[in-house]
N, C-alpha and C positions, 0 to 999 in steps of 0.2 A: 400668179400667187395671190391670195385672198389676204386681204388687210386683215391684222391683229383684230382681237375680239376687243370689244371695251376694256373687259378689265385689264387686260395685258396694255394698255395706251395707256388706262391711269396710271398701270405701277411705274411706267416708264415717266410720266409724267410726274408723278410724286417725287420718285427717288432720281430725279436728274438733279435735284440741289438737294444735296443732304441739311442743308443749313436751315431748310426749311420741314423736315421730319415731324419735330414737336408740333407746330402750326398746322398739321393736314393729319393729326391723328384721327380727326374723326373721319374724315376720307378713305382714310386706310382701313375704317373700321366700316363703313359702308360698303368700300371696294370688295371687303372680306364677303359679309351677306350676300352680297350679287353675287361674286365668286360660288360660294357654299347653292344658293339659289337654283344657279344657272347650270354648274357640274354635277353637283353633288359629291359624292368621295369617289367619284372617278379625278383620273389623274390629269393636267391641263394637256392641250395640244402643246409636246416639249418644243416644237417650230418657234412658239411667239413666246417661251416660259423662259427657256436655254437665255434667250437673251438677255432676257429682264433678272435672273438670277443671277448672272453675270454681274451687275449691277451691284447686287444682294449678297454677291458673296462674302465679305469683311462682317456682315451681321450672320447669314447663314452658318458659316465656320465650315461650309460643305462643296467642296468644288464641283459641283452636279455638272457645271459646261464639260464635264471628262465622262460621264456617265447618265444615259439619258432616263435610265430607270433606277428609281430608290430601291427596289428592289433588286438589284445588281451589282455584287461584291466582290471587287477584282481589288489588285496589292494598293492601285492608288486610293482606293476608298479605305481600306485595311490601313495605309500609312496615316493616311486622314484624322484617322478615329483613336491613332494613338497619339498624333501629333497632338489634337484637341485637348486631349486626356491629360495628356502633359501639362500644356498650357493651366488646365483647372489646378493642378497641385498647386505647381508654383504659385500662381496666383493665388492660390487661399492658402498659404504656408501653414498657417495658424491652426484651422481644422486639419490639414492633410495631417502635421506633424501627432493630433491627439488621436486622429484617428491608426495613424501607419504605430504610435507607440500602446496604443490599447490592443492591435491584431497583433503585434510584435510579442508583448508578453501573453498574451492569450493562447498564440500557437504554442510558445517554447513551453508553456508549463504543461498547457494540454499536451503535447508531445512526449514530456519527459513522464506525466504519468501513465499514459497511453502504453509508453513504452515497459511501464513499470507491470502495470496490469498484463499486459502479451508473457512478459516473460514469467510471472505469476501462472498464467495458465496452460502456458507451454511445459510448466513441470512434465518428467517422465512421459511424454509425448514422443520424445526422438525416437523411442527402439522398434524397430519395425514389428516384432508381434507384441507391441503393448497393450492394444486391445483385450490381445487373452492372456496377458496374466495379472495374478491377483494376489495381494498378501493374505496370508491366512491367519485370524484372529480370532478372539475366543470370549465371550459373557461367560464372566468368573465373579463365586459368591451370590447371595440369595439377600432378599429383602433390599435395607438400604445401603448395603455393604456391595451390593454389584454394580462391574464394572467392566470396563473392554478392555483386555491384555493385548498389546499386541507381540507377545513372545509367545511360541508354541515348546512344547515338547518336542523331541529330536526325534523319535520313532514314527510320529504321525507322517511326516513327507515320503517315506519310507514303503510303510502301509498300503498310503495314498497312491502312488506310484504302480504296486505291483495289485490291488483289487478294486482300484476305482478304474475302470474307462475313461472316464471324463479328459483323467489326469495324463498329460502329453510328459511332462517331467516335470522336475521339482528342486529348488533351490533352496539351502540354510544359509543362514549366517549367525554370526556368534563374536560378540568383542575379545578383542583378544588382550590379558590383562597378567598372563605367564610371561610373555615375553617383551618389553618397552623399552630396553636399551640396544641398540645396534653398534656395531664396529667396525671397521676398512679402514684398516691401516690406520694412520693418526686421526682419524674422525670418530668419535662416537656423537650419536643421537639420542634422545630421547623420542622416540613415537608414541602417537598418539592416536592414532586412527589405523587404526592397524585388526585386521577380523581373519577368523576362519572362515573356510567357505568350501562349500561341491564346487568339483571342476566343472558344472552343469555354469556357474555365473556366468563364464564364455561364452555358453553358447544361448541360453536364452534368451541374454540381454544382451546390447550391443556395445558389448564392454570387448572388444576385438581383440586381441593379441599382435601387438603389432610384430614382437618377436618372441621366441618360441614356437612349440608344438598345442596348434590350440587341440589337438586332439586328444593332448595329454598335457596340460598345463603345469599340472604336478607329479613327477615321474615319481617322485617316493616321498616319506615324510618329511624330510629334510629339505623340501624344494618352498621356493617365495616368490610370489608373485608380484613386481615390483611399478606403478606409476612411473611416466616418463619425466615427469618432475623428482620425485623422490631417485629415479635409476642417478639421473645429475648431480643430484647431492652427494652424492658417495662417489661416484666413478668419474664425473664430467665426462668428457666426451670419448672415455672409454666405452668397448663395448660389453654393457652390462652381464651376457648370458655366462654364466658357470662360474661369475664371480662370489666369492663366498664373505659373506656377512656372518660376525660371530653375535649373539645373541649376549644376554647379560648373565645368563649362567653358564656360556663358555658352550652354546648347543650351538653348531654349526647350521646355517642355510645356505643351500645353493641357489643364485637369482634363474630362473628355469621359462621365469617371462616376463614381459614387458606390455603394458597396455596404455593408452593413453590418456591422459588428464581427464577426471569426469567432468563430465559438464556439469555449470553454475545449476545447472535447470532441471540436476538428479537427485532425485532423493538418498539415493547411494551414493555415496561417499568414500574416500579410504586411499592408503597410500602403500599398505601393504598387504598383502592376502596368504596365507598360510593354509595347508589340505585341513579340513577338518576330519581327515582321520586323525591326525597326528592327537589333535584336543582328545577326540576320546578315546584315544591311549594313554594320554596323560591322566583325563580323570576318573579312569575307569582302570587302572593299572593293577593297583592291590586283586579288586573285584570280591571283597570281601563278603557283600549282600546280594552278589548274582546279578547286580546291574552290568545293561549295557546299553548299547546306542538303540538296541530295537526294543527292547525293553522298560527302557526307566520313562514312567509315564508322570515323573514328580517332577522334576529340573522344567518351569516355562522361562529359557533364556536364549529359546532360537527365533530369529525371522525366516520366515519361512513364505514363499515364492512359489506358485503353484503356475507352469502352462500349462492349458487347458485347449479342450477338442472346441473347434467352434459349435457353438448353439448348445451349448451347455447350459443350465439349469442351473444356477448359481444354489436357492434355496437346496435343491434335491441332494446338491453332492456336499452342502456343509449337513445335513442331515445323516449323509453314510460317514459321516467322518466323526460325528459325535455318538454313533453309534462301534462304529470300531477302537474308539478313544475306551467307553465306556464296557466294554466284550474285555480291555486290557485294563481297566483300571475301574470295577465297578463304583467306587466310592465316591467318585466327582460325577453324580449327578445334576450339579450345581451349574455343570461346563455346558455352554453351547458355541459351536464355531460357527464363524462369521469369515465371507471370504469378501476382500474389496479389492476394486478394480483398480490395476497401478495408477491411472492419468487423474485417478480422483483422492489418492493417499497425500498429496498435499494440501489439500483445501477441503477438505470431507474429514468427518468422522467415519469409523468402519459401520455403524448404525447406518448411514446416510445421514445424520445430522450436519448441520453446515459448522464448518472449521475458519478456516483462512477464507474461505470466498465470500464471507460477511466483509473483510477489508477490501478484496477487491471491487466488489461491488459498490463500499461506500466511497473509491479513490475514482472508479469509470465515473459515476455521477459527478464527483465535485469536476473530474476533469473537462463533461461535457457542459458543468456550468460554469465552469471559468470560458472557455469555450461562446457559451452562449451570450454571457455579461460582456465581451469583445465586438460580439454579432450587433449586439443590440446597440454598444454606443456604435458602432457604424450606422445601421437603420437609422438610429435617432437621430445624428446629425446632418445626414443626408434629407430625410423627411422635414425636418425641422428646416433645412434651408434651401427646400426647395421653394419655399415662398421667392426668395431671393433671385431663383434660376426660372421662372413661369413665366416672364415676361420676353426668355432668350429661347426659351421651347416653344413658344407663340409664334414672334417671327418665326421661326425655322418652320416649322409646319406652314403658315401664310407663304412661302416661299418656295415651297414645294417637296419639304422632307417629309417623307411617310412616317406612322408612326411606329413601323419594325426598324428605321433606320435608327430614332434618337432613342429605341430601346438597346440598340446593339451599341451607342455609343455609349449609355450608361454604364450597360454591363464591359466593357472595355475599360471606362475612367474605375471601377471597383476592380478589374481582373488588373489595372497597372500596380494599382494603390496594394492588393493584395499582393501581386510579385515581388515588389518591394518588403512590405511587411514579411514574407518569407523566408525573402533570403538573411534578413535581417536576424531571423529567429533560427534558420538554422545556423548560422555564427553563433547566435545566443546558448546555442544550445551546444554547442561544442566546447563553450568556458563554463558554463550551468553543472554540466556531467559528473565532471569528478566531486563538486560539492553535494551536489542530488545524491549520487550514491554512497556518501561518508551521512548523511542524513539518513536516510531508506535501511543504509545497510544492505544494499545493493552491488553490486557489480555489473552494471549496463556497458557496455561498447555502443558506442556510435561507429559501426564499421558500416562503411557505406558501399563494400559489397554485397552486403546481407538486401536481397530484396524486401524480407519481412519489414527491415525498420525502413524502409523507403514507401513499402505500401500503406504502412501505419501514419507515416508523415502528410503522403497523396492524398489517402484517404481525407485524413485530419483539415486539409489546406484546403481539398475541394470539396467539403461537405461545409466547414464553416464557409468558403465563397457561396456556394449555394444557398446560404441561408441567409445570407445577408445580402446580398446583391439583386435579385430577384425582386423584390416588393419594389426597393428603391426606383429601380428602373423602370415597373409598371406604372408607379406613381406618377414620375417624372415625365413620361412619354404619354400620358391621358391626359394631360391637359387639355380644354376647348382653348383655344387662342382667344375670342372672342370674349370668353369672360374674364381670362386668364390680364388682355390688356385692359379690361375697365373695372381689373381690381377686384373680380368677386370672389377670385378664389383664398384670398387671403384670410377670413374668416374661418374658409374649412381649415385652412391648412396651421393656422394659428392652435386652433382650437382641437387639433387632431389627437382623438382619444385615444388610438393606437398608440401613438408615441410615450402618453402618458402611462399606456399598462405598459410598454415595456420600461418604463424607469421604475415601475413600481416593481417587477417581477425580479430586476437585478439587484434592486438594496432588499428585497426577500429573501433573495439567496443568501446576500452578505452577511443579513440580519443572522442565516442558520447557519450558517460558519462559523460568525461568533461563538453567536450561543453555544454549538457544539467542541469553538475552544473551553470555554469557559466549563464546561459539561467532564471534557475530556481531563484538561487539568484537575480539576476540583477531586475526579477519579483518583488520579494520579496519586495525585498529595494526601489524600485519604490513606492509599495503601501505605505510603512511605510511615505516616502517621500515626498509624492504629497498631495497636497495642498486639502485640506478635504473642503474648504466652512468653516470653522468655525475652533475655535480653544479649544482645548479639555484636552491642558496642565495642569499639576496639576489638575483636575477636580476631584472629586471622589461623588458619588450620593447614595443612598438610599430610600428607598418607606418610608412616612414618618408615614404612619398609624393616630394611634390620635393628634401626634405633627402636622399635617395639621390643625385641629381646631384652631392653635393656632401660626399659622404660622409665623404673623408679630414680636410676642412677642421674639418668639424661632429667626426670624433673626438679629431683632434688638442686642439680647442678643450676638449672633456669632460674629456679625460684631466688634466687640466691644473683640472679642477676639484674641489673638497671633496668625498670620499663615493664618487667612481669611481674603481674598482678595475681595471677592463678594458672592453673592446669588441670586439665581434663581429659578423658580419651573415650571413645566410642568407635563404633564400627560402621558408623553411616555422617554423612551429609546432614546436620540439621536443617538445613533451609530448604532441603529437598529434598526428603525421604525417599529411598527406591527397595526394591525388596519384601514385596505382600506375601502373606500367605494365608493361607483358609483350613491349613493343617492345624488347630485345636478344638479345644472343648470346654465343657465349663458344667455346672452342673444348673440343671435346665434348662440345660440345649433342645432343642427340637431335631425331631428324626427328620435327614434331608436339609436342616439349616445350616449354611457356611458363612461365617463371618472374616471378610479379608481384614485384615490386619496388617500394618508396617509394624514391622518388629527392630528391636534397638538393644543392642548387647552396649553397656558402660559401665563406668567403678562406680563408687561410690560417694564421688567430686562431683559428678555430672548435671544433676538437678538445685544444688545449691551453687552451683560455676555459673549457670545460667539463669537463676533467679525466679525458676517454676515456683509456682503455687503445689503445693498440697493439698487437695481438698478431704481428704480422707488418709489416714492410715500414715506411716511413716515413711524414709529412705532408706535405702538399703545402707549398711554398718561397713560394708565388707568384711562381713565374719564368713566361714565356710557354709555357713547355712544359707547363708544369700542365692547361691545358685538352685534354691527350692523355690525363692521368692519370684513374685510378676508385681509389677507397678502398671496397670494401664490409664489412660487419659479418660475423660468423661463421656468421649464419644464411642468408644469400647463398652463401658458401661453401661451404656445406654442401649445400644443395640445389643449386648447381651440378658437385657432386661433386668439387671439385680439391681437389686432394692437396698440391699446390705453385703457390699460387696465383699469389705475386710474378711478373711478370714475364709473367704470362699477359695473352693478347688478349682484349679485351672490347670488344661496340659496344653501347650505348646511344643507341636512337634512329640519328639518320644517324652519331653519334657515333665512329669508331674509337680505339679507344686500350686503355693496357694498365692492369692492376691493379700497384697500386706499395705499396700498402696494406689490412691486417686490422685493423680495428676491433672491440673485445671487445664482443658482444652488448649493447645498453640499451636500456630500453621507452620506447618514442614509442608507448604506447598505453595503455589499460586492461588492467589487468590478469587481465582476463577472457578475454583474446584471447593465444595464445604471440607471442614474437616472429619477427617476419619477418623475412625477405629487405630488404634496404635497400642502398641506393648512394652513396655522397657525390663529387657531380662538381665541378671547379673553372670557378667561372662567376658571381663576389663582384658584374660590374656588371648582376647580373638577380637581387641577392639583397637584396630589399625589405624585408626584418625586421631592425630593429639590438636587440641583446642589451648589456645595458649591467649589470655587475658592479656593486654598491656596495660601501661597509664594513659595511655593516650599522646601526653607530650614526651616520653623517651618510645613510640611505638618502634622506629628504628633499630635504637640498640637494643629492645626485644628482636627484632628479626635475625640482627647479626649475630647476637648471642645462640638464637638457634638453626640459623646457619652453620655458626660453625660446629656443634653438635652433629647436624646431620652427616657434613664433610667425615665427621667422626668415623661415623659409622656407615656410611652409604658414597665413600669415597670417589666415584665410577660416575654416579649417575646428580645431574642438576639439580638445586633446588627451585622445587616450586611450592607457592603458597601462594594463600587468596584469603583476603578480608573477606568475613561473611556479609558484610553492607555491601561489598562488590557483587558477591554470591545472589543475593537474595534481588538486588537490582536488575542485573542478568534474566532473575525471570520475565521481568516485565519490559526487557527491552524493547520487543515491537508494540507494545505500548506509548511507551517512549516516544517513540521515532513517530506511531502514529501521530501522539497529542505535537510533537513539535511540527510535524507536514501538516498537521492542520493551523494550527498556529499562520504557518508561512499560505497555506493556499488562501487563510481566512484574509493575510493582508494583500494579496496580491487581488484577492476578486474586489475588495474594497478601494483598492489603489485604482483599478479600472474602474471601476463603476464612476470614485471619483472624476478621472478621466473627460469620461461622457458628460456629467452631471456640469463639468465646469465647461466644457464646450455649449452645453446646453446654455446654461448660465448667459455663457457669453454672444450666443445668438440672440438672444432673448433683450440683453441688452444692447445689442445693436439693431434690435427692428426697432423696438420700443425709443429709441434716442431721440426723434424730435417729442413723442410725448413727455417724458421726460425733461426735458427743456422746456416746455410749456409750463410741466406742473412747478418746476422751479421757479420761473417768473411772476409766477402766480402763488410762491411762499409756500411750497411745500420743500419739509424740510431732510435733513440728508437722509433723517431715520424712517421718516414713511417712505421716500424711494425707497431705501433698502428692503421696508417690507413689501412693499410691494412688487419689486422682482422677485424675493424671496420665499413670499408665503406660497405659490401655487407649488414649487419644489420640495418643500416640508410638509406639507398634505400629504405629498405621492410618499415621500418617505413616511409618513404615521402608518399612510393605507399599509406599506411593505411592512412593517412593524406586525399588525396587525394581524396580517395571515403569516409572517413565519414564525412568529410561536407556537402556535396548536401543530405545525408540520417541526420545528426542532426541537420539540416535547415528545412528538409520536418517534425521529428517529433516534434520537439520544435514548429513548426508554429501550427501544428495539437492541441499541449497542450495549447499557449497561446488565440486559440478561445474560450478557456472557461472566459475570463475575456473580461467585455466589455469596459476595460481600458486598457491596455499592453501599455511594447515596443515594441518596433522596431528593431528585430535582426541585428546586430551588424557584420562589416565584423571581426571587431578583437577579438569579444567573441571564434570566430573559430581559430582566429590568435594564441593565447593566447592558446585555447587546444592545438592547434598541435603542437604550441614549448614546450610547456612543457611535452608531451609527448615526442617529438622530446631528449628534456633533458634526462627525467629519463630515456630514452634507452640507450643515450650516454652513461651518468653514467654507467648503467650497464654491457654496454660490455666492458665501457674501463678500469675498474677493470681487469678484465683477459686479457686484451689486455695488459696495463702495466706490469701486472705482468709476462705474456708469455717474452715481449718486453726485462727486464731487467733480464730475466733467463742466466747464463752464456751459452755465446755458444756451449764450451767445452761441458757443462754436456747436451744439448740438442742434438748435435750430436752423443752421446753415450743413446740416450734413446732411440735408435730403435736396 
């Protein structure tokens, strides 16, 4: 056998007395050059290596005497590499724990909005032919009165049906508002969700029947189709079929089928389903004007559901359908239909305009920058202290570890560290849920048979590993050993601009989270704020049913009780007008113009109850004459062009009569939408809504006072009523929920960033520790230390300042086009974020900056 080569004698000769290692660094650093010289990056003969690493192994951390090539990866090198990994945690407790609790909330929130977003887009996905079917809608009115209906006429499906081709069949629906009390035995209900419908909804959609005849779902008029939630409430674990439900006018239903619960992620809805022949025999009964269901081309209060032949022509066949609309009803030229594709009726306008997908879109980003601001303090602190670890990568390489071995162990110490933070998060995320979804307004399950929410997790865990562990470990594993021990790498790595963009890119983010709370609020409070047209305080209303027969008696009675203030009645929702029509005229109409209008039947209480302006003309009196009279708003006025309104002719419906009254514009809608055209006709005995004023402090005993009125008269069925502040709140729920989930993502990306920023902090002052003790003994005082750890961290924070305003100005402007009232972005809503991020940075570095600052000299000059 051939004697060892020289350098395999030095090593042996170096490391036979460890006691003398420090003293023979330059040896080692010589022995290296020969070494590098003499091989080059081939690998040593392992005969004379094996033994000298042997030696080496307590510094290597690699048992190479078990495996003669680095590139060969068997369980003992696998146990190896996590035993190591291990070791690194514990040992650095302090980083592990910022880093394992910054990936911890990073997944669980990224996940719960991940989650949130899937099932957003998952809407009416499920039905196996969703693809081809479409709701059918209709551009109604001309000028700046049009608008998209989504209720069709009853005849057009019909039509559709028997001389389109395209059309495969066809679906109605219709609320159903005849029938809302149910009975069985000692139960009555009140429902709510309750529609007519073609026995066609069986079979298009995958709304199954799980009992009954789906081939006849409704055997005659008298048959119901019952929810397997709702079948429970009345029967329990009886079985529902032939069981008979008495309605509130004492009209029998026989339950004929059973379907099951729709899913969260339908846009259909509904707990009981009734034949829609049965409706139009109810409204079409008399048949006084010759209408009927194929005929009446004036009622838009059907949805209407169109399956279609594949490769259909969407434009061609809404074209044959406004031309057969118009063969039966020439006068609504005005009409164009419009067909949209089920999977996009939640997040889409029927135009194509975008709806909801504006949210989801702006929740996937924040998700992926929460996401990312996690990524990055890992990057950061790993890069940041690899200075620390280049002296342990040197050896290991000098000894004979290749440079795919101490990459595979990097990425192992991040794939341990990530396991951890995982499992961490999905605990997290299982006590998270029920608050997330009372926030959202959601109904998420974490059901962990569902593969969806496991690939969305997979995905989620090993796209952020991917993104963060990759760099570190190239970094780590490129060391030259040679320079790495005589200290030259500590200038790049100190000075490493990478690290500094990423602390600047994650308080960017934070900076536009802010901003966008502050953005979002500011919205908010706005609408709360501004001045409605009318006044809606204390208000609370109800549909009064038979107490309308009896109306004067039941107000007189109120008024005359504790807590009411006033009374009024109308036939609509003020905070939400529904009910348009384009059936009038006016004089100086244009041939072919339709003006849609919400029309509003009230007494003569109505507009002085509520505190309307007048701009023109007077209130109606309640004389008999009144029902000739029209009051409309400014915005009617306007798009009818008159100049001088009072006194001018107006017909509404068969209606003639004149405008006697201008009412100063107020929103009956969200404020997302301008205001319209509106009408107020005098017509108190078909106005079914009573409005009842309190004090405010007895609002109570107004309620029970007309409570027990109702009992009165409406004995059978519950009472309900609703504050119009509650009303009018309701519109802008998901509003709401949005400004407050951004509120929570805004603190959560901030709480991470700080995170990193304080681990940063405090690397920074542990390399820096003997200078520091220098400058102290030499009379620098506690306040220049601190600026001086401090000041390079509030730079990187100005720079983030700096670029996310012009980007949280550009998307904040993008979100408030959805309201056709807003503010006006604000220079100090941005001023406002950037100090206070500007702030919690400070804070957080100058925790370790102080505490660096007041460390005794003495003991910092001895910690190297």
């Amino acid at each position: 056998m051939n004697s060892p080569p020289r350098w395999a004698q030095k090593l042996l000769e170096v490391f036979s007395d460890p006691d003398t290692m420090e003293e023979v660094q330059g040896d080692l650093l010589e022995l290296y050059d020969h070494w590098v010289q003499t091989i080059g990056k081939r690998r040593a003969d392992w005969r004379y290596s094996r033994s000298t690493l042997k030696l080496l192994r307590p510094l290597a951390q690699t048992n190479t005497t078990q495996y003669p090539s680095p590139f060969f990866l068997n369980p003992a090198m696998i146990r190896n590499y996590f035993r190591t990994a291990w070791r690194n945690l514990v040992k650095n407790k302090f980083y592990s724990f910022i880093n394992i609790s910054g990936l911890t909330v990073g997944l669980a929130v990224g996940i719960l909005i991940l989650l949130w977003v899937q099932d957003e887009l998952s809407f009416d996905r499920f039905h196996t032919q969703s693809s081809s079917i479409y709701r059918l809608e209709n551009w109604a009115g001309t000028g700046s009165s049009r608008q998209i209906w989504t209720a069709t006429v009853a005849p057009i499906a019909g039509f559709a049906k028997r001389e389109t081709p395209e059309v495969k069949d066809a679906v109605r629906l219709t609320e159903n508002y005849a029938y809302t009390l149910f009975k069985y035995r000692e139960k009555t209900i009140s429902e709510h969700k309750t529609f007519f419908t073609d026995p066609t909804l069986f079979s298009v959609f995958d709304f199954n029947l799980i009992q009954g005849n789906p081939a006849k779902p409704f055997p005659n008029n008298n048959s119901i189709v019952v929810t397997e939630t709702t079948a429970k409430r009345y029967f329990g674990d009886e079985n529902p079929i032939g069981k008979v439900l008495a309605a509130n006018d004492n009209t029998a239903f026989t339950v004929s089928g059973v379907i099951r619960d729709f899913p969260k992620n339908s846009s259909i809805q509904g707990d009981m389903f009734l034949p829609m022949s049965l409706f139009f025999k109810n409204i079409y009964a008399d048949n006084r004007d010759g209408k009927n269901m194929d005929n009446d081309f004036s009622q838009f209060r059907y949805y209407t559901y169109l399956l279609l032949q594949p490769n259909t022509s969407v434009a061609s066949l809404a074209t044959k359908l406004r031309t057969i609309h118009l063969r039966n009803k020439p006068d609504d030229t005005d009409l164009t239909y419009l067909l949209q594709a089920l999977p996009d009726m939640h997040l889409y306008k029927a135009d194509g305009t975008e709806g909801g997908i504006e949210t989801v879109r702006m929740f996937s980003i924040i998700a992926l920058l929460i996401l990312a601001i996690a990524c990055i303090n890992y990057v950061n602190l790993s890069t940041a202290r690899s200075l620390l670890r280049s002296k342990e990568v040197s050896m290991r390489k000098i000894v004979g570890a290749a440079r795919s071995q101490l990459f595979i162990q990097f990425l192992v110490e991040t794939t341990l560290l990530f396991a951890l933070a995982a499992a961490l998060a999905i605990g997290l995320l299982f006590g998270l849920l029920p608050f997330y979804n009372q926030l959202s307004g959601k109904e998420l399950v974490l059901n962990v048979s569902d593969y969806r929410i496991w690939q969305i997790i997979g995905l989620t865990i090993i796209g952020t590993l991917a993104a963060s562990s990759i760099y570190p470990a190239v970094l780590l594993s490129s060391f030259e050993p040679l320079k790495a021990l005589k200290g030259k790498v500590s200038a790049r790595l100190s000075e490493a601009s990478f690290r500094k963009l990423l602390v600047v890119v994650q308080f960017a983010v934070s900076v536009i989270l802010i901003a966008g709370t502050f953005i979002i609020n500011n919205q908010l409070q706005y609408i709360r704020s501004k001045e409605l047209g009318y006044d809606k305080t204390h208000v609370f209303a109800f549909f009064m049913r038979d107490m309308s027969k009896h109306y004067d008696a039941v107000k007189a009675d109120l008024l005359n009780q504790p807590g009411v203030a006033a009374i009024t009645r109308a036939d609509a929702d003020i905070v939400a007008l529904g009910g348009q029509t384009g059936d009038n005229a006016w004089d100086g109409k244009a041939q072919g113009e339709t003006m849609m209008m919400y029309s509003v039947a009230i007494d003569k209480d109505f507009i002085p109850f509520f505190n309307m302006k007048l701009q023109q003309g007077a209130n109606f009196t309640g004389a008999v004459a009144d029902s000739l009279h029209f009051i409309l708003n400014e915005s009617a006025v306007k798009a009818a062009r008159l100049d001088n309104p009072i006194g001018k002719r107006f017909r509404l419906w068969k209606h003639n009569g004149t405008i006697i009254g201008v009412v100063k514009d107020f929103h009956f809608a969200s404020m997302k939408q301008k205001i319209e055209p509106s009408i107020f006709y005098y017509e108190p005995q078909n106005s079914g809504v009573i409005y009842i004023k309190t004090t405010g402090k007895e609002a109570e005993q107004a309620i029970a006072s007309a409570k027990q009125s109702w009992k009165q008269y409406n004995a059978d069925f519950p009472f309900v009523y609703s504050f119009l502040d509650d009303v009018f709140n309701n519109l802008y729920k998901s509003e709401q929920q949005t400004g407050l989930l951004f509120t929570i993502f805004s603190s959560i990306a901030i709480l991470i960033s700080c995170l990193g920023l304080f681990g940063l902090a405090a690397y920074t002052a542990q390399v820096r520790t003997r200078e520091i003790g220098v400058r102290k003994v030499l009379g620098a005082s506690v306040t220049s230390v601190i600026q001086l750890l401090a000041k390079d961290f509030i730079q990187l924070v100005l720079i983030a300042i700096v670029i996310a305003v012009p980007l949280a100005w550009w998307a904040m402007s993008l979100w408030l086009e959805g309201f056709a009232y807003r503010i006006d972005i604000a220079w100090w809503m941005f001023a406002i974020a950037g100090l206070l991020a500007l702030a919690i940075a400070l804070l957080t570095v100058s925790f370790q900056s102080i505490k660096a600052a007041l460390m005794n000299p003495v003991k910092s000059l001895r910690s190297e």
